[in-house]
N, C-alpha and C positions, 0 to 999 in steps of 0.2 A: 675616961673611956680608953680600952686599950687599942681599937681599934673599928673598923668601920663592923654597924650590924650587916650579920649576912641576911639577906632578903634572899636568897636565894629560895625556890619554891616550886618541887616538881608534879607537871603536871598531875591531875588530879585522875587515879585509876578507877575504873569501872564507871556507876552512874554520876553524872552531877546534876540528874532533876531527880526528884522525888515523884514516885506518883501523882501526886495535887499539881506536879509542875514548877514548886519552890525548889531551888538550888540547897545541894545537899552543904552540910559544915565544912565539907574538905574542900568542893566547891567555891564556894564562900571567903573561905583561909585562903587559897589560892588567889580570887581577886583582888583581895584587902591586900594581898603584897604586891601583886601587880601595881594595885593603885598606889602606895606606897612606893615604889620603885620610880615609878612613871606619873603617875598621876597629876597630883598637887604640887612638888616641889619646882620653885619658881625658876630652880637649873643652873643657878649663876652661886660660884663661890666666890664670896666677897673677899677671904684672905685672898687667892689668888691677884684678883683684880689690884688688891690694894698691890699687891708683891709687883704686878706686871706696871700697874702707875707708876710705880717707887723707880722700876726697870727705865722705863721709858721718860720721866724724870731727869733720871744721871745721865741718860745718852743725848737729854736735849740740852741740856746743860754742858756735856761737853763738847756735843759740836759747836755751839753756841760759842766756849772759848778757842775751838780751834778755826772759828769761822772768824773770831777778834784778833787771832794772831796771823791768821790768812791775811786779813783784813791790811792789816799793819804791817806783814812786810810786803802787801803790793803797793799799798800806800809810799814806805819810804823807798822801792825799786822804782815807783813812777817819780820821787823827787830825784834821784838819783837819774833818770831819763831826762828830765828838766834840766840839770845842770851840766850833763853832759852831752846831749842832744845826738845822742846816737840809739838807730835804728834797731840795733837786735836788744837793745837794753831795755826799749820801751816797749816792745815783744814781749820779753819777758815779764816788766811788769804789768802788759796788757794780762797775758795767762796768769799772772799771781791773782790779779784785780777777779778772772773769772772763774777762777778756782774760790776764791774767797767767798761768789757770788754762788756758787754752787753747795758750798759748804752754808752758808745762809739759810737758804731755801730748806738745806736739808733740817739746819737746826729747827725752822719752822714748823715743817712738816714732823718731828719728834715733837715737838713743843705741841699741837694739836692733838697728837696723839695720847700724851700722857692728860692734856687737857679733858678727852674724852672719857679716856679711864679714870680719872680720876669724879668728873660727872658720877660716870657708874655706882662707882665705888658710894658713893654717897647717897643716890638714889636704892641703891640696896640698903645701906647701912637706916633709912630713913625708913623704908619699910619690915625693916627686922624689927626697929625699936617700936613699930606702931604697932607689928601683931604680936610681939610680946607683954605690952601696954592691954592688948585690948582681947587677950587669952582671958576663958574664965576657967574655972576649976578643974571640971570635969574633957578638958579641952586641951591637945599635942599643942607648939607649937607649931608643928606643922602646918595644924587644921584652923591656926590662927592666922598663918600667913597666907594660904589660902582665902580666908574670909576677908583679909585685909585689900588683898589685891583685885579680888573677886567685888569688893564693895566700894575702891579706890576711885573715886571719877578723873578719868584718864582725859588727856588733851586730845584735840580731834579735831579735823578740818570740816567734820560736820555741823561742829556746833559751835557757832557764834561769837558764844558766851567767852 
């Protein structure tokens, strides 16, 4: 595919009932791309997500090592305050030590995030494979992944089970 289909589809000129009150074909052509546009698709591109995981990933990952190298030189500024027992020293490595702690939190908080996205990524990837499984013939996937979602028994604080 060379690139995205155009759904574009403008409105429909003069009647769209028929006498009897059924919706004329251009009518009809008209909705079917609405629905199409809008309708059924479940809205979420899984490459993206995966790209954004992969994103969020390498950034948790590297503050993670620059939160280990934070880490370690407030660590060896606080040995260094230890053996020399002077005040602006152990300052300094008070701030390394909360720099360190702040670079942590940060790494955690990437670390969660890629953790959620990557969830996603999965939970899509889990329902592409079920309504392309369970397409029959005469049937888009689209209209499979619709059926899938649409007949998916979803978790719920209503029920129990």
């Amino acid at each position: 595919m060379t690139g995205p289909r155009d759904l574009n589809s403008p409105l429909p000129a003069g009647k769209i009932c028929n006498t009897d009150g059924t919706p004329t074909l251009q009518f009809q052509a008209f909705i079917r791309r609405i629905w199409e546009r809008t309708g059924y698709s479940p809205g979420d591109d899984a490459a993206w997500i995966a790209a954004e995981a992969d994103i969020a990933s390498l950034s948790a990952q590297s503050a993670r090592g620059k939160a280990d190298q934070a880490l370690r030189a407030a660590n060896d500024a606080q040995g260094l305050a230890a053996l020399r027992c002077s005040q602006a020293v152990l300052a300094k490595a008070q701030d390394a030590l909360d720099a360190a702690t702040m670079a942590l939190l940060q790494a955690q908080a990437c670390e969660t995030r890629a953790l959620k996205a990557l969830e996603n990524a999965q939970e899509l990837a889990t329902l592409f494979l079920t309504a392309r499984s369970e397409a029959q013939a005469a049937q888009s996937q689209n209209e499979s992944m619709t059926f899938t979602v649409m007949n998916r028994p979803w978790p719920s604080s209503h029920n129990p089970s």
